[in-house]
C-alpha positions in Angstrom: 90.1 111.7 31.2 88.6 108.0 31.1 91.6 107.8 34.3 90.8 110.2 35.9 87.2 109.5 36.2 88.0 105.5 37.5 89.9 107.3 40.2 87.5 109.9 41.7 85.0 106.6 41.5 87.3 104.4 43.8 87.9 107.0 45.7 84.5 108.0 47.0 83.7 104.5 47.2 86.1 103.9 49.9 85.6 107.3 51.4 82.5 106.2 51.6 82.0 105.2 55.8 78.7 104.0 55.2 78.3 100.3 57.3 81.4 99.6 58.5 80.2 100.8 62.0 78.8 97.4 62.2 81.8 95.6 60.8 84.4 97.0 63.3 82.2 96.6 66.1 81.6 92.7 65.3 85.1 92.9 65.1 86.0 94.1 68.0 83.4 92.2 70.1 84.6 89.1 69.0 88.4 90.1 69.5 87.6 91.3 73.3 84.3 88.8 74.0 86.7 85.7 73.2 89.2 86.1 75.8 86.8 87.5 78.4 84.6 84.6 77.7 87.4 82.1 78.1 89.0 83.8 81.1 85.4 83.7 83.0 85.1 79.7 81.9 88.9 79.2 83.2 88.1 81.2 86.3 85.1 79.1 87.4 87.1 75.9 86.6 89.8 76.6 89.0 86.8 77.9 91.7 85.5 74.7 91.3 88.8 72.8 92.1 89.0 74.9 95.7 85.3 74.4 96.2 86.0 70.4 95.7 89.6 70.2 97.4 87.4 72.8 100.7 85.0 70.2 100.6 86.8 67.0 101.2 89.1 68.2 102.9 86.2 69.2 105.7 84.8 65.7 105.3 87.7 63.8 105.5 88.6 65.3 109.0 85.1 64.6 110.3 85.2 61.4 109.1 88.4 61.1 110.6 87.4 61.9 114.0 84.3 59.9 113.9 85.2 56.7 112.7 86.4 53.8 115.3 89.5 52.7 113.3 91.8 53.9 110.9 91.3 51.0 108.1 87.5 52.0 107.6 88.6 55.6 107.9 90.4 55.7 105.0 88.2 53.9 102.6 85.4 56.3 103.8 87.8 59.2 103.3 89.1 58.3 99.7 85.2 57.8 98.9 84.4 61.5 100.3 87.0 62.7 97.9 86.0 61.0 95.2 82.3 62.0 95.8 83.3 66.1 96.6 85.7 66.4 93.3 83.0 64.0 91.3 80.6 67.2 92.6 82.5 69.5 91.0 83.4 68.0 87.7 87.0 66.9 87.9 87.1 63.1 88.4 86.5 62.2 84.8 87.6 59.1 83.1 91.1 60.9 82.3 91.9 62.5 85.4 94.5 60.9 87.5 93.6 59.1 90.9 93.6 61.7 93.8 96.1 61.6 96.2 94.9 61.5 99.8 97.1 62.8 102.9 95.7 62.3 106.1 98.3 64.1 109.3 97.3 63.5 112.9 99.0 64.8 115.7 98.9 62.1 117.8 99.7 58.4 116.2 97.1 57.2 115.9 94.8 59.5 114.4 91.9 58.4 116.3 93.4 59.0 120.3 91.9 61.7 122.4 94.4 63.8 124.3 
């Protein structure tokens, strides 16, 4: 009897739904926020990488065409790039040196055809 008894208790305890609406739904924002959350974060990291590498590019080639020679040019282009991915975030003390690639079509860069 006493067995019985223990048993119809523990079972309408856990039949019981009462308040674990709230538990699965914490559950199940923080198991889908997470991700989303981390995705968006990763997503703007990477827009800010082509937002920087768009940006000094643009610069480099008008400082390219608008310097007089090619020695000053390239200090004042590896200084735009430095400035345009310092904008953005990604020249911190870890991050490896950029590499810089200037092409012309005509050697020199700075001839007028």
């Amino acid at each position: 009897m006493r067995r019985r008894r223990t048993w119809r208790v523990l079972r309408d305890r856990f039949a019981d739904d009462r308040g674990s609406a709230v538990v699965e739904f914490v559950t199940l924002a923080v198991l889908l926020l997470v991700p989303v959350v981390y995705l968006v974060l990763s997503l703007g990291r990477v827009q800010a990488g082509a937002f920087a590498v768009e940006g000094a590019s643009r610069d480099a080639a008008r400082i390219v065409a608008s310097t007089p020679d090619e020695e000053s040019a390239a200090r004042r282009v590896a200084a735009a790039v430095q400035l345009a991915l310092h904008d953005q975030g990604l020249n911190g003390p870890g991050d490896p040196a950029p590499q810089i690639s200037v092409q012309c079509a005509s050697q020199p860069c700075l001839t007028t055809e």
